[in-house]
C-alpha positions in Angstrom: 94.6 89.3 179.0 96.7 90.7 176.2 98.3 93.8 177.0 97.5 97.2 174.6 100.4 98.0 172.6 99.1 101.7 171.9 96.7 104.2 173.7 94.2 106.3 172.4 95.6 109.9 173.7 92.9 112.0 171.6 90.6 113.2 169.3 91.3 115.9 166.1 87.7 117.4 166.2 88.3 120.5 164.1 90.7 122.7 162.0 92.0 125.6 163.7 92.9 128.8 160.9 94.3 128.6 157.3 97.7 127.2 158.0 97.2 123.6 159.1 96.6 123.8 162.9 94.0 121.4 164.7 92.1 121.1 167.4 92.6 118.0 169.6 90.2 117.3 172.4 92.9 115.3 174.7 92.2 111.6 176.8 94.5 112.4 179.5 94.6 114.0 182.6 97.1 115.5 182.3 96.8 117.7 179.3 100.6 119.2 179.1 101.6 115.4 178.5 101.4 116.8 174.8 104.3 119.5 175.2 106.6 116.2 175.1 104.8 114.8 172.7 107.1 114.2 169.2 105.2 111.4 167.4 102.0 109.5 167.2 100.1 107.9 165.0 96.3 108.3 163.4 93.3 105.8 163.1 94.0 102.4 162.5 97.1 103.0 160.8 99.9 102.2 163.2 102.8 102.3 160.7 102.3 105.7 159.9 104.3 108.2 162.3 102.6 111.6 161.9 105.1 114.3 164.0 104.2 117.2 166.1 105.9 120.5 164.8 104.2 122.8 167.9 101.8 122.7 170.4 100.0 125.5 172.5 96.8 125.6 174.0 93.2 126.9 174.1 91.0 126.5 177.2 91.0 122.5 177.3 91.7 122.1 174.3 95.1 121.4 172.5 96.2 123.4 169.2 98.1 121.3 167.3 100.6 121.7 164.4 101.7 118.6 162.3 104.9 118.2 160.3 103.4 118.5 156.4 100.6 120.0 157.0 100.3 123.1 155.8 96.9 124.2 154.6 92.8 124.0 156.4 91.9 121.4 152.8 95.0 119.7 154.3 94.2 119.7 158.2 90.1 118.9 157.5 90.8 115.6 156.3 92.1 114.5 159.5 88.8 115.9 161.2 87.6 113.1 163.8 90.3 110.6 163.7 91.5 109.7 166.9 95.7 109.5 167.7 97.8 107.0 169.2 100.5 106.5 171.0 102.6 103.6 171.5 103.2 101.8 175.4 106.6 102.4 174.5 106.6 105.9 173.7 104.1 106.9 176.4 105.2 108.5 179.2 106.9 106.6 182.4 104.4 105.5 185.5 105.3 106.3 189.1 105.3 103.6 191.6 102.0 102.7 192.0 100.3 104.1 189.3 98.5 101.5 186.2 97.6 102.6 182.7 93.5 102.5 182.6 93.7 99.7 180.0 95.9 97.6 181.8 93.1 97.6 184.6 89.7 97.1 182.8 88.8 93.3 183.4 90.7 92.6 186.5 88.8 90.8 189.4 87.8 92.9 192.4 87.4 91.0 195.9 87.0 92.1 199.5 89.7 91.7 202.4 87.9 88.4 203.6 88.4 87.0 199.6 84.8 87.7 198.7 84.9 88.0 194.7 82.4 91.6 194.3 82.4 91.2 190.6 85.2 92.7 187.5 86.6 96.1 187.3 84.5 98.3 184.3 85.8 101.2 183.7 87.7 104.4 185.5 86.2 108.1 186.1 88.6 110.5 186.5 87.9 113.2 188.2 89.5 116.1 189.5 89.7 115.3 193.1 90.2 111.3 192.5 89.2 108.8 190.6 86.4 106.5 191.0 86.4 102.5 189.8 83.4 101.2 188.7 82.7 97.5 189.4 80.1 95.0 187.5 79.6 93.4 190.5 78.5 89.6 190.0 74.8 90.7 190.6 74.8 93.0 187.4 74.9 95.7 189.7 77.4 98.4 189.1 79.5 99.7 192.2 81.5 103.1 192.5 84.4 102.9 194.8 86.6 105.6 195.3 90.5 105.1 194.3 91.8 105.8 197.3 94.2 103.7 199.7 91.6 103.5 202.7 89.4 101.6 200.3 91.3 99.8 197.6 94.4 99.0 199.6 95.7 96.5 196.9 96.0 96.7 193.2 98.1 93.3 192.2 98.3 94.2 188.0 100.3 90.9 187.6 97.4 88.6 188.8 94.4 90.8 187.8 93.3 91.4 191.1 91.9 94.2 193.0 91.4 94.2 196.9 88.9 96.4 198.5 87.6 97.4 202.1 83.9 98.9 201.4 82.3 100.5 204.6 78.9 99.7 205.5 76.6 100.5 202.5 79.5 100.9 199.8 78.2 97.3 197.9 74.6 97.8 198.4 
């Protein structure tokens, strides 16, 4: 599987006063990611570097102020388009830690080598995250991200490991 080469890190979903601000509704868990964030990039245009002049925030959301943009006509017409960063410019994983992306598809088997079906999606929650498995039955399968029952995440070969106790599959 081919590997993203930019991640969707949020949304501008609304002006915010006369002078150019917007609002972004951020992807990440980790909403302060944007205090370090100088660059990204908007829509489908990835040659176009748009820069970050100030940040500060507003419940969840972010206020944003771009480089150039200096005026509400100006900050409206970026209403709804969603920014990007690139892999390269986003910020460094810990050990043991996967971008999302970089997980969607892989194969999920038991200890015993049982394939349970491909990994769908990841809900991120505040206490942990959850994986969600199409299992090979069409089913879909919540699993907890935690080390007692997904000891093994191989992102090289694609493959997730898991140890589901009684009634987790069914």
């Amino acid at each position: 599987m081919e590997k993203l080469t930019h991640f969707k890190i949020g949304q501008i979903v609304n002006t915010q006063g006369l002078k150019g601000e917007v609002r972004v509704y951020p992807f990440t868990d980790d909403i302060y990611r944007f205090d370090d964030l100088e660059e990204f990039y908007l829509g489908k245009d990835l040659e176009t570097k748009w820069e970050v002049e100030r940040v500060r925030y507003k419940g969840n959301m972010v206020i944003m102020k771009i480089k150039n943009i200096d005026r509400v006509e100006d900050a409206e017409r970026l209403r709804n388009k969603f920014m990007y960063v690139s892999r390269e410019e986003s910020r460094e994983l810990e050990e043991g830690e996967f971008f999302i992306a970089d997980m969607i598809g892989m194969d999920v088997y038991t200890l015993d080598n049982a394939h349970i079906g491909t990994l769908k999606d990841v809900l991120q929650y505040a206490a942990n995250d959850v994986y969600v498995i199409n299992s090979n039955e069409g089913k879909e399968i919540l699993i907890p991200a935690i080390t007692k029952f997904v000891p093994t995440i191989d992102i090289d070969e694609r493959k997730m490991i898991i140890d589901p106790i009684k009634g987790m599959l069914d």
